[in-house]
C-alpha positions as CSV (number, residue, x, y, z in Angstrom):
1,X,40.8,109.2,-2.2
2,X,43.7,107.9,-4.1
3,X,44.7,108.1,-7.8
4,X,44.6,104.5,-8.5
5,X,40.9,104.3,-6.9
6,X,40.0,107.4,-9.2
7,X,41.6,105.3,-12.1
8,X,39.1,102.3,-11.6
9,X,36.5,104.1,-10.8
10,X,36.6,106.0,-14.0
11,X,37.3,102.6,-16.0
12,X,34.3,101.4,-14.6
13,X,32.0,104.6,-16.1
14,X,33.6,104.0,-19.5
15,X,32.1,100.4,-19.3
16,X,28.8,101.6,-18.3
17,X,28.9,104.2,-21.2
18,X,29.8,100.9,-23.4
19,X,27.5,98.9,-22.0
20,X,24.7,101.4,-22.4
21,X,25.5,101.7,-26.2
22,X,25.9,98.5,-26.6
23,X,22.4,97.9,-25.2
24,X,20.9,100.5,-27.2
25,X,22.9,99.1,-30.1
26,X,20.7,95.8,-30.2
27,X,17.4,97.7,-29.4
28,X,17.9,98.8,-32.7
29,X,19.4,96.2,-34.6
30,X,18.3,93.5,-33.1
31,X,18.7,90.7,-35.5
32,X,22.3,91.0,-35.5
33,X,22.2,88.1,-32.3
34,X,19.2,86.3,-33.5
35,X,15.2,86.8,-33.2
36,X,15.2,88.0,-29.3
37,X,17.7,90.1,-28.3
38,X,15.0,92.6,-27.0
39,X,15.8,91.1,-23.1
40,X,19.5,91.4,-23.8
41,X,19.9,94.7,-24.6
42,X,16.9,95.9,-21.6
43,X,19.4,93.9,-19.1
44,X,22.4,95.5,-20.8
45,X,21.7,99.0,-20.5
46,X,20.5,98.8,-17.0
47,X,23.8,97.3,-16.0
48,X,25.5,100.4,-17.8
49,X,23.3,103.0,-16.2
50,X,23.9,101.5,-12.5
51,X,27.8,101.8,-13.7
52,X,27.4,105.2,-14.3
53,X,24.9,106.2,-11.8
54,X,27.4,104.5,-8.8
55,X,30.3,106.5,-10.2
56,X,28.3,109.6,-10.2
57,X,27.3,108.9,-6.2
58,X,30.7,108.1,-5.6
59,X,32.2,111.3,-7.0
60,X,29.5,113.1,-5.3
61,X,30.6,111.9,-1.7
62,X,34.1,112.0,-2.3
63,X,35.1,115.9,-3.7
64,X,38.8,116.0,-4.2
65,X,40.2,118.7,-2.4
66,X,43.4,120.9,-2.9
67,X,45.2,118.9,0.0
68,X,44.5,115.8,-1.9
69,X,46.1,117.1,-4.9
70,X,49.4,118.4,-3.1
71,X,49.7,115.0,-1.1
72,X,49.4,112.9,-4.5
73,X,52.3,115.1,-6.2
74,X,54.5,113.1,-4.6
């Protein structure tokens, strides 16, 4: 696996952690939006936690070994 896929693919946990606090951000203020942001912030935070859960798979079947770190000293 390459640096710049590692690069994305740790961009793209970063937005699932925001979009998980984000989502739990209008569970709790939820008036900030208007009366019903209740659905918002449900379909929020389950886009955040499928971020992170697909980054944690994808790290998961792709270890990075020591010949992968010699090879990208380049």
């Amino acid at each position: 696996m390459n640096t710049n896929t590692r690069t994305w693919q740790r961009a793209l946990s970063a937005l699932g952690v925001s979009l998980c606090l984000a989502g739990a951000f209008l569970m709790v203020n939820g008036s900030i939006f208007g009366d019903r942001t209740t659905g918002i912030a449900i379909v929020t935070g389950i886009i955040g936690i499928g971020l992170i859960g697909n980054f944690s798979a994808t790290v998961a079947r792709h270890p990075q070994t020591k010949t992968e770190n010699t090879n990208n000293r380049r």
